[in-house]
N, C-alpha and C positions, 0 to 999 in steps of 0.2 A: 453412619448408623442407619440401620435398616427403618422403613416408614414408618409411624406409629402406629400399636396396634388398639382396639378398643377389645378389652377381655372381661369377661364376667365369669370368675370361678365360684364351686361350691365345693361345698365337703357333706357327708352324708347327716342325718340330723340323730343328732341323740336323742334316745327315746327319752321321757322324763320320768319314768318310773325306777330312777336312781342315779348316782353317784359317778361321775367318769373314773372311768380307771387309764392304765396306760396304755392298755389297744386300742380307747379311742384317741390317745393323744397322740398316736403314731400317725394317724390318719390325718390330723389336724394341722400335724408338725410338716409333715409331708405336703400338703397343700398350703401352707403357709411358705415353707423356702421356696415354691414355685411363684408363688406368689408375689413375694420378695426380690426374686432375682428379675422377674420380670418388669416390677416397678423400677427394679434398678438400672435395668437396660434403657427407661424412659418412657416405656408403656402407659398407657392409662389401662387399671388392672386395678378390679376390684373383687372382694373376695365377701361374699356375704354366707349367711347360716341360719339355724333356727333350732330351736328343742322341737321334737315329735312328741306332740303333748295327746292325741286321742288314744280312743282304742280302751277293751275290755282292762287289758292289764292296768294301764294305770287309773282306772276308775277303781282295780281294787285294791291300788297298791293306797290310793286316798285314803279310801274307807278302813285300811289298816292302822293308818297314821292317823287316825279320828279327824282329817281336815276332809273339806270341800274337795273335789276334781281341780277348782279354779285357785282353789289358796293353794293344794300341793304344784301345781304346774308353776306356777308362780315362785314356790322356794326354791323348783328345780332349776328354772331362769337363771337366778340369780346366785345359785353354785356353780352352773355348766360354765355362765359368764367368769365369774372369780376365775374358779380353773384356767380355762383358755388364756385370760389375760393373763395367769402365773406363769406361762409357757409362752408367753408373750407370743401369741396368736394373734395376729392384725386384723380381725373382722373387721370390714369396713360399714358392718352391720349384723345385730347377733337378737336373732327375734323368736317369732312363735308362731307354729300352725293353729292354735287358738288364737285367731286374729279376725278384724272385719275384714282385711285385704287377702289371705284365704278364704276368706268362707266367699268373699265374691269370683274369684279365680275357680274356686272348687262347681259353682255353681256354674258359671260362664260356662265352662268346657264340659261338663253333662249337658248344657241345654245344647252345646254344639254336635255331642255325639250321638245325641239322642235325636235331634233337626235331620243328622246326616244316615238316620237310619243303622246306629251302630251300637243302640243300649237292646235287650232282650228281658222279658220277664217271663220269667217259669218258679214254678212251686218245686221245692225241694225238701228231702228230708235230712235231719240231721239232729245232732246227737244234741243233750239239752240234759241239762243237772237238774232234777226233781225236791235236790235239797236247797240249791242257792237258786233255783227259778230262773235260769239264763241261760241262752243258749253257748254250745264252748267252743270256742277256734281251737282251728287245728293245733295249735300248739298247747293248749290245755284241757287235751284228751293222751293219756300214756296209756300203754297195752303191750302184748308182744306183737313182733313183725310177723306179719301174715306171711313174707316168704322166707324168713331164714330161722325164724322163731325165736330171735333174740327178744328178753325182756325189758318192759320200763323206755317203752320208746314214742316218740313222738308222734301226733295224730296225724300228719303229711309225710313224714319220712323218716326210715332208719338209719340212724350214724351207722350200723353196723353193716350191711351190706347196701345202702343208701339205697335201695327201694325206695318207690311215693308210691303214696295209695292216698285212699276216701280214710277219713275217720272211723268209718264204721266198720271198715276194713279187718279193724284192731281187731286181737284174741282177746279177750280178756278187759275192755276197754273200762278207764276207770276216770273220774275228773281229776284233775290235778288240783281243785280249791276243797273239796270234800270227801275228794274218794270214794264216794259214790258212783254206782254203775248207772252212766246216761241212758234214757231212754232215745227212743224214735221222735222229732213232731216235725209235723208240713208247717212249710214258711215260704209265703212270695219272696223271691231275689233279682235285684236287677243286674243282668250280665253284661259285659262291655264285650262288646262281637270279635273277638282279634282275631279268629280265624279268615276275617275280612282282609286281614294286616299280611297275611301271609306272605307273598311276593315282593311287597315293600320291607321289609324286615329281614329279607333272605338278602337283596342288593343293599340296606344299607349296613347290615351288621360287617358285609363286606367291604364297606366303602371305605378304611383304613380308619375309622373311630372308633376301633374296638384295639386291644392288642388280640395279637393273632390267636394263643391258648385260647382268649374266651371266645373271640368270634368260633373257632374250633368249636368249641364247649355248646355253643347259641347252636349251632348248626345241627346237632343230637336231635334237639329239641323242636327246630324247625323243619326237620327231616321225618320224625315221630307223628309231624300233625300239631298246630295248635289247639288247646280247647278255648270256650269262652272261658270269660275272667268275672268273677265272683265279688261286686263293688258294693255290696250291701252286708251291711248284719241289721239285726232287729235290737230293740229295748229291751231292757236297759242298757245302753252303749253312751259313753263321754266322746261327743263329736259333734259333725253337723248334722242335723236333721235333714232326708233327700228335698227339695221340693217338691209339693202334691204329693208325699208318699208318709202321712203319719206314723209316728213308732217305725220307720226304716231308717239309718244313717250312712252315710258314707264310711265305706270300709274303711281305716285309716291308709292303708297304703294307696289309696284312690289322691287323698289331700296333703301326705305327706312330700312326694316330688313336687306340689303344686306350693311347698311350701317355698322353696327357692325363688318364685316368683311373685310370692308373697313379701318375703323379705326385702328383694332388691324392690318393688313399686313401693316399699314402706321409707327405702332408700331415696329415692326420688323423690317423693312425697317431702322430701328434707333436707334436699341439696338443689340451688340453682342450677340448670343446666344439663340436668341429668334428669333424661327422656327415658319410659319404659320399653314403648314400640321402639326404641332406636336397637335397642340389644335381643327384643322377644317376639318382633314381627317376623312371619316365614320371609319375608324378602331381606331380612335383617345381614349387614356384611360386618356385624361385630362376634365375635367368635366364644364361645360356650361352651365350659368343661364341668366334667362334673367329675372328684375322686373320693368312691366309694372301696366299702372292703367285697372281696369276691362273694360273698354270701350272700350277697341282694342285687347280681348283678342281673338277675331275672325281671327285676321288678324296673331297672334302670336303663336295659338296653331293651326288651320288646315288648311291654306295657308301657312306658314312659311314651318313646318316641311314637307309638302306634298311634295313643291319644295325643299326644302335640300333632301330631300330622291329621287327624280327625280333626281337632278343632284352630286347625290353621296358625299355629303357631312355631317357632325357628324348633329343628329338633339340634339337641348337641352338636356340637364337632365334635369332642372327645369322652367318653367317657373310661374313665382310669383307674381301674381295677387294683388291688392289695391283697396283700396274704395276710396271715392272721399273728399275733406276735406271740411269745412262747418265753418262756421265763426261766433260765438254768434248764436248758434241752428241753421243757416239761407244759404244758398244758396250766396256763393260771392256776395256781390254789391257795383256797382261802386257810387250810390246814398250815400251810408250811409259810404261811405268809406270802407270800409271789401273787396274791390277785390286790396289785397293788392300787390303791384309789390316787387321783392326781392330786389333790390334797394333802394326802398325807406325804405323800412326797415330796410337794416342796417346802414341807416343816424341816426336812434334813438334809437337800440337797436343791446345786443353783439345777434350774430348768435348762441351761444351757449345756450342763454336761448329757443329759437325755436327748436334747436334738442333735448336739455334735454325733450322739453314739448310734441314732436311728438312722441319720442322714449316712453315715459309713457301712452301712449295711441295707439301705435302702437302692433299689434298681427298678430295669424298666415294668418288669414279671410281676405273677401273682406272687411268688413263691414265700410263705413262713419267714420271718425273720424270729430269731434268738434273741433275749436280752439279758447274756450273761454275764451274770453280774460282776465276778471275778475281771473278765475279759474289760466288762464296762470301766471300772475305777481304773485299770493298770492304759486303758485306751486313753483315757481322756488327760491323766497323769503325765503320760509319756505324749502325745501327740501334741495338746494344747497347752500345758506347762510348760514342759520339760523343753518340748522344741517351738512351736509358735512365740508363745510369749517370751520366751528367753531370748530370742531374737532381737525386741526390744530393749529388754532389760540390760542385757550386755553392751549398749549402745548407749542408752539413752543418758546416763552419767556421765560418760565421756564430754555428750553434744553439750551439756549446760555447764562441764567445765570449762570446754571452749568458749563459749557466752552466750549461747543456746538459742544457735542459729545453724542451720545447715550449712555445710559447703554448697559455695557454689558448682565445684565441679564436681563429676561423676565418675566415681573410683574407677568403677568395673560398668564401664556403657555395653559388653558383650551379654554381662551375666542381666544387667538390668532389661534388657531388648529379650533376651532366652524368657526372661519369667512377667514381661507384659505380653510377648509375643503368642504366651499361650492362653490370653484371652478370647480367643475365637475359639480354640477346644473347650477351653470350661463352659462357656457360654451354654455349649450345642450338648453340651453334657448335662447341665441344667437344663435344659429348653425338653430336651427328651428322659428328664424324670433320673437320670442315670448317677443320682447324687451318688453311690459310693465312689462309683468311676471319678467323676468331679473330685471327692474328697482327696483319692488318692493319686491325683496328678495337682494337687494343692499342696500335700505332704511330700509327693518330691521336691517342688520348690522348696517346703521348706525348709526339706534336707541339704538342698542347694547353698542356701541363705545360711546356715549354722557352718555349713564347711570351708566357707568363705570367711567367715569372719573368727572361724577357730586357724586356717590355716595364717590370716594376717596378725592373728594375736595382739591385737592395740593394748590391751594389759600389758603388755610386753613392752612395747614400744613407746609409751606412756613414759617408763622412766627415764628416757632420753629429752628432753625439752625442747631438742630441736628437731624431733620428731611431731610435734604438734599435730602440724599443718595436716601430717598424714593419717595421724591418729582422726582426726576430725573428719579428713576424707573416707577413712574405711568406716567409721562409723554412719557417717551422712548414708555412706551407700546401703549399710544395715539399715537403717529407717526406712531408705526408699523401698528397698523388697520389702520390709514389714506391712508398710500402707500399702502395697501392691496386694500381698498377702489377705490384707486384712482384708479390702474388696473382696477378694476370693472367695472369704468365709462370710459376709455379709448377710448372706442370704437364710446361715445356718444360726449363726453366731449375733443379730442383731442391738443386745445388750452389750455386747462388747465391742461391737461396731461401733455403738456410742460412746464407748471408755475411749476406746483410739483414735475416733473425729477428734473428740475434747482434749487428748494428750498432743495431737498433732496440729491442732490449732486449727481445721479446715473447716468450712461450713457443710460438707457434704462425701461419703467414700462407697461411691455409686461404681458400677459400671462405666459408666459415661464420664466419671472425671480420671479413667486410665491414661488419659490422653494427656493427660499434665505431670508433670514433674517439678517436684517442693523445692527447686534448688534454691537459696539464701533464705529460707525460709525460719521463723522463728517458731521452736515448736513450745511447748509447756513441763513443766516438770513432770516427771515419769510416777503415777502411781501404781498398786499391784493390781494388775485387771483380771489377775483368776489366784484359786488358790487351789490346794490338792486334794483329792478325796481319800478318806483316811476309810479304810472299812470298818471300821469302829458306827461312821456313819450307817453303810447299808446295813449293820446287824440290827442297829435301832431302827431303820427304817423297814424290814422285815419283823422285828418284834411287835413294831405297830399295829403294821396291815395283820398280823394275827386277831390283835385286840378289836380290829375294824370288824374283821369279819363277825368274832363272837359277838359283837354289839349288832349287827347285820341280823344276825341269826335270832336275836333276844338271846343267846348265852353268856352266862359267865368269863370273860377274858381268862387264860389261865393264868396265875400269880407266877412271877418271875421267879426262877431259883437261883436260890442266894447262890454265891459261887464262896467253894471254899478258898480260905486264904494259900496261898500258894507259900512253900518254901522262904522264897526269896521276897516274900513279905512281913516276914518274922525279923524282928534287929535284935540285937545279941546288944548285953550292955555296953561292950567295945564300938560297937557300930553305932551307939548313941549317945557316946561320948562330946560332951561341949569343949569347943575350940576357942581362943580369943580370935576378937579383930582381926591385928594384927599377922594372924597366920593365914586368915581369909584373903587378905589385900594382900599378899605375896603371892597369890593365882591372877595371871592375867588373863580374863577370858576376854574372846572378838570374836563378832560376824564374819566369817569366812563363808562365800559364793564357791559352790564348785562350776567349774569350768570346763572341766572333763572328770571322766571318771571311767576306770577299765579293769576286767577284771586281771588277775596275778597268775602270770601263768606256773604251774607250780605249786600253787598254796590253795589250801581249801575253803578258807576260811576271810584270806583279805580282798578287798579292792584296792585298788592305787587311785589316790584323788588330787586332781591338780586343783589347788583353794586361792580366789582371789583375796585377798589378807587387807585389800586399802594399798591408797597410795601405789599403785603400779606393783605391790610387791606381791608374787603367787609361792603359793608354797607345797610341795608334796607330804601327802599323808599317806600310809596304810594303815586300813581301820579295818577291823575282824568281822566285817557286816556283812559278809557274801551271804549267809545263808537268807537274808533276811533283806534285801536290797536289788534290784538290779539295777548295773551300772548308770542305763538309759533313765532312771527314774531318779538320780540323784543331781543330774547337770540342772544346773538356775539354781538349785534351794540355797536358803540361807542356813548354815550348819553353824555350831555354837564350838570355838576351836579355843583350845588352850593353848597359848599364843606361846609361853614363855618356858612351857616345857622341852626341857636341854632334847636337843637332837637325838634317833637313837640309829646307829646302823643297823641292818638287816640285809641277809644275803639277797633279797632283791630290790635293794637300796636303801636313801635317807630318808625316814620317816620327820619329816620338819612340827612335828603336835600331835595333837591327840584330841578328836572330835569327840564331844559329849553323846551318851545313849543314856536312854533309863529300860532297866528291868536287864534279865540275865537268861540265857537257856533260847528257850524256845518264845518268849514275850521280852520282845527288843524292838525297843522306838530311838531312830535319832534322833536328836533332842534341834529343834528348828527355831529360828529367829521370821519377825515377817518379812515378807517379801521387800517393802522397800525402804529397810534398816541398810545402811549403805557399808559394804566389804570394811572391815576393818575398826569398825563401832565399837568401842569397849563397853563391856556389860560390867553393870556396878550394883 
């Protein structure tokens, strides 16, 4: 194993003037499997955070909510917290820029930029609401763009042809809290010098701690000229007050970076052994990431590092830029429901199927990821169901019939060596952010893993007795790839990580313990460690975020429309006809496991289903569910088979039963037993 390393990561800070939604959990998710894997390599690797609690907006998002500055920063706490932890986000500390340990960091590093000759103070003018008496950031002044004359646009910059300008620049400029047209007033500001920073900023955005697009992107900007940087507003502002500078405070994005080292000294401050100067002194050889989204990458690659190199402290190694997330092709909307909050999401869905589905789409790039929804359920169905967990599942019956101990030998030593031997690529695939790539050289393995133990068919072989021996071998060797497997996803999959330690009996399924092999090992009975996502779920959890939003807005939610009763919801007196007992218990139904499942070449309408029945015996179906099925998404489940229904030929062979559905047409559900009702169960 490579040295150990000392790592201190960050993620960007939620501002606290609201709610997290799923573009920040993307961010969180994404530095948490880093985070993860790294731990798991055997690093010491810590990952801390904070809510960005200053600033104009959330003093008036308070005063909306009739609380305090200090009682709303404090609800926000303790949502953004909840949240995270539903998404099982490992903060090793989860804190606040309204802190004594900012406001001393905040103050420290002014008193050092200002020592070293690199604060300015000039009188400025700028725009200021006559009706709410405040002066307004750039972001809450709209107008048209001064050069392309698009409408309704922001006081620093236009989405539409992304000009920047001054506020007063605006045509037409209006406040965004009253809609009133801002006047003119002079106000002292104190400016942080970065045009000082210029040539240090040019060599280090180069220095490979940028990815290359943004260093690209930084270079525009560095090329253009820097200006000074604007670290003051006046009163009434919710933050710190400057030192000697009454009624001035620090800008919030002056305290908000400075929050990361807030957090971790709050961390130390709380853990034996753990030194601040050891990871934040300039001569410091413990290493410092930060993963932000591309739209504050200004504020993180040459204002951050400018002032940590002013006031003598370690500037990043990496700083690790993200694209922005997109919901069904589209832009969040609070209309069609897609501006989904993390709450309300995990009222109807595990947190595990959103990190598996980011982590397969996430890479090294800024670039936009998709989160379609469609794509999302049939991903996670098929990938983690259908094939990871079924790995297990198909195995793990056999080992506790045998007396639920592994073989000592090792079926397939070639195929076991091929899928530990690709732990150096996964690793470096993780290490350099390139989760999808990782993902899907995990899913080959898996594919490996299922093709193995469908070509040996131990169901099969089961019903020979003196086959045992081998049946226990082909299974043992499914286990071992599964816990290899599972490693794999560790990093993504962590609450499931825990279902498979506890199924497998190990204290640990790290990176660091690929080196071992479970041979004689005794493992524990097999429970169902995932189950499927039905979109029945995402409707309800899109009808929600609609109601979030109108409650967001103060509107009315809109009332559900009833749905009318369908056809095939109507029973005809004949259809509601009472049967005795007796003709009830001459049906014999069973849990039937599909095994495989293919479509008919030929027929439009059926699949062909190989069904584990119990007892070694499998049995073929064709069932009329093409339109509504695909094949890949029916292997593992447990299907509800009428066991005793006489045989019937068909020109593309013996159908051995007939699996249960409910509804008819175009609303057809197979009807499913759970996951660890064992093949061949009779239902009573």
């Amino acid at each position: 194993m490579s040295a150990k390393r000392k790592i201190l990561v960050t993620s960007a800070l939620p501002y606290a003037n609201g709610q997290l939604h799923l573009g920040h959990l993307m961010e969180q998710i994404q530095t948490d499997i880093w985070v993860r894997f790294q731990k798991s390599m055997g690093h010491e690797c810590m990952y801390v955070c904070a809510d960005d609690t200053h600033g104009t907006a959330v003093m008036l998002r308070a005063e909306k909510e009739g609380k305090s500055p200090e009682a709303w920063i404090e609800k926000m706490n303790a949502d953004h917290k909840a949240d995270s932890e539903g998404f099982l986000i490992g903060h090793d500390n989860y804190y606040s820029t309204h802190s004594n340990e900012n406001q001393h960091y905040a103050e420290l590093i002014y008193s050092r930029l200002k020592e070293n000759g690199h604060i300015k103070v000039k009188t400025i003018r700028q725009l200021y609401d006559p009706e709410k008496e405040i002066f307004l950031a750039d972001r809450f002044v709209k107008g048209t763009c001064p050069k392309c004359k698009s409408e309704d646009q922001y006081g620093d910059a236009c989405e539409v042809c992304s000009a920047t300008y001054e506020p007063n620049e605006l045509i037409n400029p209006k406040s965004a809290y009253t809609g009133a047209t801002p006047i003119e007033k002079e106000s002292e500001h104190f400016f942080f010098d970065l045009p000082q920073f210029q040539t240090m900023l040019q060599e280090w955005t180069r220095s490979g701690t940028l990815q290359d697009s943004v260093a690209n992107k930084l270079s525009e900007w560095l090329d253009s000229g820097l200006q000074a940087w604007d670290i003051s507003r006046d009163a009434p502002y919710f933050g710190f007050e400057i030192p000697g500078a009454p009624g001035k405070y620090f800008y919030v994005w002056l305290d908000a970076p400075i929050g990361y080292m807030a957090s971790f000294k709050n961390l130390c401050d709380r853990t034996d052994g753990l030194n601040f100067d050891d990871y934040w002194s300039k001569d410091s050889d413990a290493e410092l990431y930060h993963f932000i989204g591309k739209d504050i990458i200004n504020f993180h690659a040459l204002f951050w590092p400018a002032m940590l190199t002013s006031a003598e402290f370690k500037t990043p190694d990496g700083v690790f830029a993200h694209g922005y997330i997109t919901v069904n092709g589209e832009k969040m909307s609070k209309s069609r429901g897609t501006f989904i909050m993390a709450s309300t999401y995990l009222k109807h869905l595990s947190p595990e199927y959103l990190r598996y589905y980011y982590a397969a789409k996430l890479g090294y790039g800024v670039e936009d990821i998709d989160l379609n929804l469609t794509d999302f359920a049939q991903r996670v169905n098929t990938d983690l169901v259908n094939k990871f967990v079924n790995i297990a599942s198909r195995c793990a019956g056999f080992i506790k019939k045998g007396g639920g101990k592994l073989s000592d030998n090792i079926a397939e030593p070639e195929l076991l060596d091929e899928v530990l031997g690709s732990k150096n690529l996964i690793a470096s695939l993780y290490e350099s952010r390139e989760f999808s790539k990782a993902v899907r050289e995990i899913m080959r393995l898996v594919d490996k893993a299922n093709e193995y133990i469908q070509a040996k068919e131990p169901w099969a072989l089961a019903k020979d007795e003196s086959k045992a021996q081998e049946v226990q071998d082909i299974c043992s060797m499914g286990i071992h790839l599964f816990r290899a497997l599972s490693i794999y996803l560790g990093p993504v999959l962590p609450a499931l990580n825990e279902k498979v330690r506890a199924f497998l009996n190990v204290d640990s399924l790290d990176f660091t313990d690929l080196d071992t092999t479970l041979t004689g090992h005794a493992i524990n009975k097999f429970k169902p460690l995932l189950t499927r996502i039905d979109m029945k779920q995402i409707d309800a959890l899109l009808e929600e975020s609609k109601g979030d939003a109108a409650r967001e807005s103060g509107k009315k939610a809109p009332a559900a429309k009833p749905e009318k009763p369908s056809k095939s919801a109507k029973t005809t007196k004949s259809e509601s006809e009472t049967i005795e007992f007796g003709d009830f218990a001459k049906v014999d139904l069973r849990i039937a496991r599909v095994i495989k499942a293919d479509h008919v070449e030929g027929a439009d309408k059926l699949l062909q289903l190989q069904l584990d029945v119990g007892n070694g015996e499998t049995r073929q179906v064709f069932s009329g569910i093409k339109s509504h099925y695909q094949p890949e998404d029916l292997i593992g489940k447990n299907l509800v088979l009428v066991y005793n229904l006489a045989p019937r030929k068909m020109r593309f062979g013996l159908s051995e039963g007939m699996v249960l559905a409910a509804g008819e047409g175009k609303n057809l559900w197979i009807m499913e037993g759970a996951d660890d009702i064992p093949p061949g169960t009779k239902i009573s």
